[in-house]
C-alpha atoms as an extended CHARMM CRD file, in Angstrom:
* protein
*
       178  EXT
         1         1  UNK       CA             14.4190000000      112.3490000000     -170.6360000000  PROA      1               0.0000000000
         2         2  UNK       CA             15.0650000000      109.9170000000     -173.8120000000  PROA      2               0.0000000000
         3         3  UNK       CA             14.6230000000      111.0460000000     -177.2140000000  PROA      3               0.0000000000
         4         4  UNK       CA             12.1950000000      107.8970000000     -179.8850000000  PROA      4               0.0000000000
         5         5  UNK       CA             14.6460000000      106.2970000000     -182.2260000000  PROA      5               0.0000000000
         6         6  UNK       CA             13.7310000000      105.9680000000     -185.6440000000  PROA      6               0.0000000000
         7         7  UNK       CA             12.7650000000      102.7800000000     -187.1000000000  PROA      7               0.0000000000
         8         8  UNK       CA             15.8330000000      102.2450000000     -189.1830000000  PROA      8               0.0000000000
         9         9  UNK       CA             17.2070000000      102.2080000000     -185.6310000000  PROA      9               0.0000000000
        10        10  UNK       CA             15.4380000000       98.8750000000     -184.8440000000  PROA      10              0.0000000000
        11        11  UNK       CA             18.6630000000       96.3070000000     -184.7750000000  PROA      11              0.0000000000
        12        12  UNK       CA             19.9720000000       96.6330000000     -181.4370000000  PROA      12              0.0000000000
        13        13  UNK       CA             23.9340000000       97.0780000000     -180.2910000000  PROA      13              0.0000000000
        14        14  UNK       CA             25.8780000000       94.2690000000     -180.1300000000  PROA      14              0.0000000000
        15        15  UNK       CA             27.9240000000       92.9100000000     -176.8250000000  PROA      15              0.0000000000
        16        16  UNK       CA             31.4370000000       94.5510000000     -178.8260000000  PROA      16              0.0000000000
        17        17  UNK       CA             29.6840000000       97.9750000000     -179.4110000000  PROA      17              0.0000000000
        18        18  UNK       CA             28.5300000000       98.4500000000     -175.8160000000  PROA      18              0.0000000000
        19        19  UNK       CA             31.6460000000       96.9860000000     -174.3300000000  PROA      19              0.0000000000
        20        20  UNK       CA             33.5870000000       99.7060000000     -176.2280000000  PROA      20              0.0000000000
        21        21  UNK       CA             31.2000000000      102.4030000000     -175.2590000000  PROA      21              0.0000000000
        22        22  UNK       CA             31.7300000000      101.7110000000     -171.7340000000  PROA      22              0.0000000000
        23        23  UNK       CA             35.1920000000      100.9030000000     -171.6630000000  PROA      23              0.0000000000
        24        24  UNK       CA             35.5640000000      105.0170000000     -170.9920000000  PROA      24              0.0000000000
        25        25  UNK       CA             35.0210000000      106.3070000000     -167.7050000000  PROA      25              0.0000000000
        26        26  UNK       CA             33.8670000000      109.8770000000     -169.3780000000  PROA      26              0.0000000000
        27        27  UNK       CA             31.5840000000      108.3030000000     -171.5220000000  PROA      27              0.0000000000
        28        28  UNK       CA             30.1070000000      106.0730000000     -168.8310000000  PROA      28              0.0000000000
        29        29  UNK       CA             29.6470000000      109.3150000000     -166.6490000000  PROA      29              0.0000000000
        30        30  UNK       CA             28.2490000000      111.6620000000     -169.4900000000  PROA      30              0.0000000000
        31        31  UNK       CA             24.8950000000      108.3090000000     -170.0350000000  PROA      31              0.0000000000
        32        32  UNK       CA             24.8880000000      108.1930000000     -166.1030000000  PROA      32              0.0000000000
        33        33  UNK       CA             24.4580000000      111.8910000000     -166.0280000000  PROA      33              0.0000000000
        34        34  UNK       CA             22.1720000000      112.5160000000     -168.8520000000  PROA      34              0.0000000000
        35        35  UNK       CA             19.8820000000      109.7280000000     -167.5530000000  PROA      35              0.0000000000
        36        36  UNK       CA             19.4290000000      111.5510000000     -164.1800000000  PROA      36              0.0000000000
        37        37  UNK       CA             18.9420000000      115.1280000000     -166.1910000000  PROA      37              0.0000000000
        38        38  UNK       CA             15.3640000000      116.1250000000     -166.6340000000  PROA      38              0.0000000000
        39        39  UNK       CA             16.1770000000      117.7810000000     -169.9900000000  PROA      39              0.0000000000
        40        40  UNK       CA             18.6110000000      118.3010000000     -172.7900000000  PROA      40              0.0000000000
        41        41  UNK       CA             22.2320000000      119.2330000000     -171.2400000000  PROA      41              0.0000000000
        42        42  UNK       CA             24.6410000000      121.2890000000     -172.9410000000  PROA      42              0.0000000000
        43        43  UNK       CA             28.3840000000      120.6240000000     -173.4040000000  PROA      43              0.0000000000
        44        44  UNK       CA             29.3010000000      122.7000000000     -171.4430000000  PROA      44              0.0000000000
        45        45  UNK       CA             27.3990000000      121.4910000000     -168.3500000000  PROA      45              0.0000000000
        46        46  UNK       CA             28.2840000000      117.9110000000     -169.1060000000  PROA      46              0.0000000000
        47        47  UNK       CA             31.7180000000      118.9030000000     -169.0830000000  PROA      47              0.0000000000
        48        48  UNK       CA             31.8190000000      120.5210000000     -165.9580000000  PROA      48              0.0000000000
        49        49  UNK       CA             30.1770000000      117.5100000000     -164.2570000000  PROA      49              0.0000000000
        50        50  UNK       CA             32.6190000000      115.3520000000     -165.2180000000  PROA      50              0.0000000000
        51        51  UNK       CA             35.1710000000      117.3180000000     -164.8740000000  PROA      51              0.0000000000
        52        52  UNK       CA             34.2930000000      117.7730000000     -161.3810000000  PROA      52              0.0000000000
        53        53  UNK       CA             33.8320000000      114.3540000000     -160.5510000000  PROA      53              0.0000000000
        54        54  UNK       CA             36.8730000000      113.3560000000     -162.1320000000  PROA      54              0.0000000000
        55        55  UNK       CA             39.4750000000      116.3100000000     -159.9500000000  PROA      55              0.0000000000
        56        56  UNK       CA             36.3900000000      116.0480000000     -156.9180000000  PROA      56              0.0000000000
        57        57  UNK       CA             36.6450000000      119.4310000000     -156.6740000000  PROA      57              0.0000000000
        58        58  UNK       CA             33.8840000000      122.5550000000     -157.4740000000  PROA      58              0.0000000000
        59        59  UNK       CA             34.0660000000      123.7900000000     -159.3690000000  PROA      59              0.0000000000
        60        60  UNK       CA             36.9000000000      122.1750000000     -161.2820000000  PROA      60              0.0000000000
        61        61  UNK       CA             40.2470000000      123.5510000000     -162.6380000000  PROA      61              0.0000000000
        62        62  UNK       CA             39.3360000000      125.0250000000     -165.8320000000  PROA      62              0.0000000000
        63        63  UNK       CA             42.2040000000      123.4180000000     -167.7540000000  PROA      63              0.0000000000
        64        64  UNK       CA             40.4670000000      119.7440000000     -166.5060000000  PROA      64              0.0000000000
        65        65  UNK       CA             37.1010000000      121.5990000000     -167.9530000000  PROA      65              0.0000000000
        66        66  UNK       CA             38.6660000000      122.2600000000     -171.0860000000  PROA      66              0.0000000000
        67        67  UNK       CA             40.2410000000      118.9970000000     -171.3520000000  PROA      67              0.0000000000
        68        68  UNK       CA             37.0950000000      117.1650000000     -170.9140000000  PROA      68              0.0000000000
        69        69  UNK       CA             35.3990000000      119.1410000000     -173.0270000000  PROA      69              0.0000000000
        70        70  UNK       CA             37.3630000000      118.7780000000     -176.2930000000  PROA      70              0.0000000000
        71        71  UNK       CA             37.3630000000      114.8300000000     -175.3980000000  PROA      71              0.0000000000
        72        72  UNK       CA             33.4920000000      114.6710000000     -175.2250000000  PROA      72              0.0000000000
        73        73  UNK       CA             32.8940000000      117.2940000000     -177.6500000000  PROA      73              0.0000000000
        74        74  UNK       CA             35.3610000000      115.5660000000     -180.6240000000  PROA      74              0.0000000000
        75        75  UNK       CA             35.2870000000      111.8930000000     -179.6840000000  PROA      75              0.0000000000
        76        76  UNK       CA             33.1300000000      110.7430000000     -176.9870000000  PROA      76              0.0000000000
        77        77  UNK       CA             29.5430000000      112.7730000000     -178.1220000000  PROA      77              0.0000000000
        78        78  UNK       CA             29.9560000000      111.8100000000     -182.0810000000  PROA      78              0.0000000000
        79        79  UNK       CA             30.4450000000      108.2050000000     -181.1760000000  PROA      79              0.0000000000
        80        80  UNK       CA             27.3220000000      108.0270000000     -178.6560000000  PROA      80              0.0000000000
        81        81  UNK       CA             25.4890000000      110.3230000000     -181.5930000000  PROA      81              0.0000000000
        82        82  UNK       CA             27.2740000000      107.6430000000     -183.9730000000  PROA      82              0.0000000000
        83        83  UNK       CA             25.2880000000      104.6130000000     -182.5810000000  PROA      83              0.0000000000
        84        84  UNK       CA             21.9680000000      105.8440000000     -181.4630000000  PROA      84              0.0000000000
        85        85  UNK       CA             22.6240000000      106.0610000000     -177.9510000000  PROA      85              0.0000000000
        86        86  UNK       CA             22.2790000000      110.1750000000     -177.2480000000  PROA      86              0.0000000000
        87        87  UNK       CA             20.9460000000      112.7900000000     -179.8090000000  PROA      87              0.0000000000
        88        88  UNK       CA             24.1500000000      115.1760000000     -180.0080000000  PROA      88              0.0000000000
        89        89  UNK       CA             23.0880000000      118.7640000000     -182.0680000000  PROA      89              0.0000000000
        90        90  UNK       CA             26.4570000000      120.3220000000     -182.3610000000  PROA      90              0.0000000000
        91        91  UNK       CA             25.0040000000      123.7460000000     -183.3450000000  PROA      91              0.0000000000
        92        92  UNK       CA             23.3160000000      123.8250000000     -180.3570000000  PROA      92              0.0000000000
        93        93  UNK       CA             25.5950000000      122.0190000000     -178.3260000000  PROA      93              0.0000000000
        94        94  UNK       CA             22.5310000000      119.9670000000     -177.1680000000  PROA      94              0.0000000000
        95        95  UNK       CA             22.5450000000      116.7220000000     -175.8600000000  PROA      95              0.0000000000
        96        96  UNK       CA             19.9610000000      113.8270000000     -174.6400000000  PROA      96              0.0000000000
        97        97  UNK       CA             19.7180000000      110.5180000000     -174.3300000000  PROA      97              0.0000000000
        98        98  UNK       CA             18.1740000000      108.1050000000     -177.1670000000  PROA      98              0.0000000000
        99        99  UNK       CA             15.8550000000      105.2560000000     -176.1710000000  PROA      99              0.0000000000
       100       100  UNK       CA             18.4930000000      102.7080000000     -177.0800000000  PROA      100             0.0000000000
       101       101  UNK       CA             20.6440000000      103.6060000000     -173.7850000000  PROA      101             0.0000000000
       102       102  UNK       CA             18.8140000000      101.6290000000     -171.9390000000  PROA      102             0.0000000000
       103       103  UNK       CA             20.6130000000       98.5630000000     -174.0860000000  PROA      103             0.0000000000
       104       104  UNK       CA             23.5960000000       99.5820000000     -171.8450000000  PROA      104             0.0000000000
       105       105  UNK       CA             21.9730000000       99.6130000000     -168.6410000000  PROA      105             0.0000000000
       106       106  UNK       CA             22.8100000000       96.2730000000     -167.9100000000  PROA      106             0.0000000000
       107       107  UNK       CA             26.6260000000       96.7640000000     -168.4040000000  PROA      107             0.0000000000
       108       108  UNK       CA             26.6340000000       99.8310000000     -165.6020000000  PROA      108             0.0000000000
       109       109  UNK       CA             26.7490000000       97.8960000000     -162.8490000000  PROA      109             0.0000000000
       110       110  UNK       CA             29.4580000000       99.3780000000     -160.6700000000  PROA      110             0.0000000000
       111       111  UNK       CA             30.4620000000       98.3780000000     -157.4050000000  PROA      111             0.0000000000
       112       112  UNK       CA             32.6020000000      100.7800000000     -155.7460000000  PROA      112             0.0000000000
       113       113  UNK       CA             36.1210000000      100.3430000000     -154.3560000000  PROA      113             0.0000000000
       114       114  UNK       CA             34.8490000000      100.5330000000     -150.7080000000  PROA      114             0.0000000000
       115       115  UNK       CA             31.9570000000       98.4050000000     -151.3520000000  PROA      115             0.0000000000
       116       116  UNK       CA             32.0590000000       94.3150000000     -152.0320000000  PROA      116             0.0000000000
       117       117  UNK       CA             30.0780000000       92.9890000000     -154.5080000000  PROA      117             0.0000000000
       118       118  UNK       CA             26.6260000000       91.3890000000     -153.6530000000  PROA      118             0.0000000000
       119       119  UNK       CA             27.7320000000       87.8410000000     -154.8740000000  PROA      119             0.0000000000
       120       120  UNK       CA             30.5310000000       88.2990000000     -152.4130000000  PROA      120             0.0000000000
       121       121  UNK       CA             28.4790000000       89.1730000000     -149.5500000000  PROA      121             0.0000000000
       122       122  UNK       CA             26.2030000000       86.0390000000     -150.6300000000  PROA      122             0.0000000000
       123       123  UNK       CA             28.5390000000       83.6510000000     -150.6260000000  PROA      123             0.0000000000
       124       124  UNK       CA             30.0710000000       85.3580000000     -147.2960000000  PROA      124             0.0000000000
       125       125  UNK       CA             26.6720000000       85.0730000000     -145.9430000000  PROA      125             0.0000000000
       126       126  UNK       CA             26.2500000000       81.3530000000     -147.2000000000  PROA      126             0.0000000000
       127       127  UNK       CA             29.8410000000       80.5100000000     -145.4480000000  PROA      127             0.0000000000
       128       128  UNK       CA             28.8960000000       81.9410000000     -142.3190000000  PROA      128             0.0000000000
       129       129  UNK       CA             25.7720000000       79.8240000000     -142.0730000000  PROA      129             0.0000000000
       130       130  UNK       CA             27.3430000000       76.8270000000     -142.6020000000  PROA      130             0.0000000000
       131       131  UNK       CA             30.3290000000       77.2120000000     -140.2300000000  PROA      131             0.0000000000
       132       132  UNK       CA             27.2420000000       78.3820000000     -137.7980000000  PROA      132             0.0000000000
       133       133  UNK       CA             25.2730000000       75.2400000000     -138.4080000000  PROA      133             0.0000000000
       134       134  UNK       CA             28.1900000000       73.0750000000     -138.2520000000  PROA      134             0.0000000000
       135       135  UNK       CA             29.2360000000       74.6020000000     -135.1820000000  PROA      135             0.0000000000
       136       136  UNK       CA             25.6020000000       73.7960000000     -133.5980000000  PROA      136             0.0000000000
       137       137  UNK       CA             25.8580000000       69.8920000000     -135.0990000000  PROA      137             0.0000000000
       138       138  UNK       CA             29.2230000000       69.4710000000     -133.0400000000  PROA      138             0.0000000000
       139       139  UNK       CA             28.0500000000       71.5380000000     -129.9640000000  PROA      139             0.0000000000
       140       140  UNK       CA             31.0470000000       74.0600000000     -130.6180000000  PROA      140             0.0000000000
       141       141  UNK       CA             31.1440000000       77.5080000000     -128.5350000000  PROA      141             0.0000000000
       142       142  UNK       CA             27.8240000000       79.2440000000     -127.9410000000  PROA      142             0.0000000000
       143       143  UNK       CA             26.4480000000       78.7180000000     -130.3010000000  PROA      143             0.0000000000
       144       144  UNK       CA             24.6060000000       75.4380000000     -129.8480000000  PROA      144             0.0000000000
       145       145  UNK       CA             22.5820000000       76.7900000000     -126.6940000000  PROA      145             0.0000000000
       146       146  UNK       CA             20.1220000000       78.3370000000     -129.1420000000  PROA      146             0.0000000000
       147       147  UNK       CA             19.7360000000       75.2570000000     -131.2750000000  PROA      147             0.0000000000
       148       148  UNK       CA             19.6760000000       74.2230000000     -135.1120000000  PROA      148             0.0000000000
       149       149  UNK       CA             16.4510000000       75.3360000000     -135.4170000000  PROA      149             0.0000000000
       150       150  UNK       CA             17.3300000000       78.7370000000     -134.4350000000  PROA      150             0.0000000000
       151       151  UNK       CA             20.0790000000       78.8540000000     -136.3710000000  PROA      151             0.0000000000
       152       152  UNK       CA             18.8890000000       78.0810000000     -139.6540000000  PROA      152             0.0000000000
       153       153  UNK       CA             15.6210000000       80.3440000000     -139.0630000000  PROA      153             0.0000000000
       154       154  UNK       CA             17.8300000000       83.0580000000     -138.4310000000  PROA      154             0.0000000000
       155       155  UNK       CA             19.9110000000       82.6550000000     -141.2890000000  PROA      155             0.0000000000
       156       156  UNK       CA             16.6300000000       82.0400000000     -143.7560000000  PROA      156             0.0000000000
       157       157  UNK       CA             15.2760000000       85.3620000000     -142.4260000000  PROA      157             0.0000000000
       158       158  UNK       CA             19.1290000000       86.8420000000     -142.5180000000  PROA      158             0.0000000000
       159       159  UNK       CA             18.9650000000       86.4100000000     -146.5730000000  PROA      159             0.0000000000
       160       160  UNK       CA             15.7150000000       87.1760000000     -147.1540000000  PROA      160             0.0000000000
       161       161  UNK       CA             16.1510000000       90.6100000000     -145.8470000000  PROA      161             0.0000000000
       162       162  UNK       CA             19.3310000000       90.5150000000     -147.5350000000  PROA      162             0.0000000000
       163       163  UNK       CA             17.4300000000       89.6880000000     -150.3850000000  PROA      163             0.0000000000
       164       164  UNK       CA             14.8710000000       92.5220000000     -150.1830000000  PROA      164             0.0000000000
       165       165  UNK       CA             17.2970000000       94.9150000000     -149.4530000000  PROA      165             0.0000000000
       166       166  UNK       CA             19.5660000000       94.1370000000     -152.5010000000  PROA      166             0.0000000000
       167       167  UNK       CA             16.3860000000       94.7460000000     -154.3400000000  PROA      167             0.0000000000
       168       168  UNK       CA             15.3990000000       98.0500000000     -153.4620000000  PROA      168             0.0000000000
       169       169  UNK       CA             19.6350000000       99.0870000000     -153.6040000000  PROA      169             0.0000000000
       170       170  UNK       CA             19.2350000000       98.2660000000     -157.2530000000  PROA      170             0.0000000000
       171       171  UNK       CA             15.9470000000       99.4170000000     -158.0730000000  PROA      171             0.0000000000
       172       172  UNK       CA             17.4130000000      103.1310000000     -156.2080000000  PROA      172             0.0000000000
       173       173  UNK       CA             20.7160000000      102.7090000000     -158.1350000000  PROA      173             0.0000000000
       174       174  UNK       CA             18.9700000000      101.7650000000     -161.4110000000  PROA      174             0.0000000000
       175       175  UNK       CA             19.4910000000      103.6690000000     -164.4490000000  PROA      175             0.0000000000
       176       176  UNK       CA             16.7480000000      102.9520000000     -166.6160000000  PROA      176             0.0000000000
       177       177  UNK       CA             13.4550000000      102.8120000000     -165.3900000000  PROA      177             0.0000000000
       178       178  UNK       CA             10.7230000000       99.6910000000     -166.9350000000  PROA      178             0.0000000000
């Protein structure tokens, strides 16, 4: 759930701003979570959430809880509140994300340490093809028994799917919705 900006909140983030925002793992995790929360989150329930990813444990040492709470609560919160990009009521201990968020969206891409990225596995893809093909051209192991034609068919269809899987990974993984 996003909160309407104002109109005096019209000019948009620059590259700096967002760069900084994200440059925190806690405040990168507080936008992921609030974007997947139906409704306003307290504190308190941010806190735990992070805290728990952070120790991956549940629930989480309560010193780690307290820790992370102070650190969104005094820094983290008042600078998201600070440029538009969550509504932060401290009374209330409220919080929910502002339609400008989605300016960071594009920043959040993050491919995890198991995972290679997908202009690796592109260009791995690519480089296999080619070796393939060449292979075929020179009549090199096995490979040239099923022909150039199959080859190069197979590796169209290989990145298309590629392609189409990619596609619905990041549209699943995606933050902000159109």
């Amino acid at each position: 759930m996003t909160v309407e900006e104002g109109a005096d909140d019209e000019a948009g983030l620059d590259a700096g701003q967002i760069h900084n925002v994200l440059r925190n793992d806690r405040r990168r995790r507080a936008i992921q979570h609030l974007r997947r929360a139906d409704e306003p989150v307290t504190v308190d329930a941010l806190s735990e959430h992070i805290a728990s990813v952070e120790t991956s444990e549940s629930p989480p040492p309560r010193d780690v809880r307290k820790s992370v709470y102070v650190s969104l609560h005094q820094t983290h919160l008042p600078k998201l509140d600070e440029l538009g990009i969550i509504a932060y009521d401290q009374r209330d201990q409220q919080i929910e994300l502002r339609d400008r968020a989605e300016e960071v969206e594009v920043y959040m891409e993050v491919v995890p340490e198991e995972d290679i990225s997908w202009s690796t596995y592109y260009l791995g893809l690519s480089a296999l093809g080619v070796v393939s093909l060449l292979a075929v051209h020179f009549d090199l192991l096995f490979l040239s028994s099923f022909g150039m034609e199959f080859w190069s068919w197979y590796f169209l269809v290989l990145v298309g799917v590629s392609a189409l899987y990619h596609s619905y990974a990041e549209r699943k993984h995606r933050l902000f919705e159109d």
